[in-house]
N, C-alpha and C positions, 0 to 999 in steps of 0.2 A: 550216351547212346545205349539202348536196352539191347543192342543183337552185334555179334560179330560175324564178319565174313568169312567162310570156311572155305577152304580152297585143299585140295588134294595135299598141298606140305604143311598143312594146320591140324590137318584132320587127327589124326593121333594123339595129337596132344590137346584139341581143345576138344573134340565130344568123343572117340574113344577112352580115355583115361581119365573123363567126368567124372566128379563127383554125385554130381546133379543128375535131375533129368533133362535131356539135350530136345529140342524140337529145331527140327533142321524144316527149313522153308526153300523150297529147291522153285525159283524163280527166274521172271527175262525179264527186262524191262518194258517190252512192247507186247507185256503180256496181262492185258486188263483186268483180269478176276485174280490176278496176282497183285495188283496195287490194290485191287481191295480188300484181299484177306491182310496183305503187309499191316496195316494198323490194328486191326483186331490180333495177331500174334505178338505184334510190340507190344500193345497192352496187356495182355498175358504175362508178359516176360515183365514187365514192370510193375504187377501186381503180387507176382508167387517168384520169393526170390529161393526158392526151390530149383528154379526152370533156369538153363543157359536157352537161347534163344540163337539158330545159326542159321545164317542166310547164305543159301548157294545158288551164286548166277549158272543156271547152265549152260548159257553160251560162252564164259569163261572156263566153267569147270567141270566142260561134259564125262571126262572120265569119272568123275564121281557119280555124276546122273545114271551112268548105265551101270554104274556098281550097284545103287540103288533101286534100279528099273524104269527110272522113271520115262515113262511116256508121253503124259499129259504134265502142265502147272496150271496151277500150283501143285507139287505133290508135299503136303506135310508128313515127315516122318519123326517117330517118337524113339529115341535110344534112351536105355536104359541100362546101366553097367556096359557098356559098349556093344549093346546087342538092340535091334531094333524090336521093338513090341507091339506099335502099332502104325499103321499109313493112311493118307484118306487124299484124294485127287480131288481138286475145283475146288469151287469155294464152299468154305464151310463157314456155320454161324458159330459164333464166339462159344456157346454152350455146347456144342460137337467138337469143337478144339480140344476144350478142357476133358470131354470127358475119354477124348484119345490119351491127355495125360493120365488119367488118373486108372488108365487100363495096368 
């Protein structure tokens, strides 16, 4: 599996206290420009083994969603040492991804 599912009692330990850089994918399942970005970030994440890869349902784990703002999904956010650095909503093309990481 290239992503894990982050949930409010994961958080801390799997992308606050990364080593890596974390790209959290904050998703619904009945949320179509979110099943299309979903493969272009896996790919991502199974290309730069730099990158953890974490996927948040927000109808499971809306406390996290509105820690993060989120409004719209897909919202991708970039953590970096446990500090978010960059965000981008809808879909984005796989070279707008990358270059959220590389902010």
């Amino acid at each position: 599996m290239s992503y894990v599912n982050i949930t409010k009692a994961n958080y801390d330990e799997l992308v606050k206290n990364s080593e890596k850089t974390v790209l959290l994918d904050f998703w619904a399942p009945w949320c179509g420009p979110c099943r299309m970005v979903a493969p272009i970030v896996e790919e991502i994440a199974e290309e730069r083994e730099d990158i953890l890869l974490g996927k948040v349902n927000v109808d499971e784990e809306m406390e996290l969603a509105m820690q993060f703002g989120v409004a719209s999904i897909p919202t991708l956010v970039v953590i970096k040492n446990g500090q978010p650095t960059a965000q981008a909503v809808g879909y984005r093309p796989k070279a707008d991804i990358e270059k959220l990481l590389d902010k």
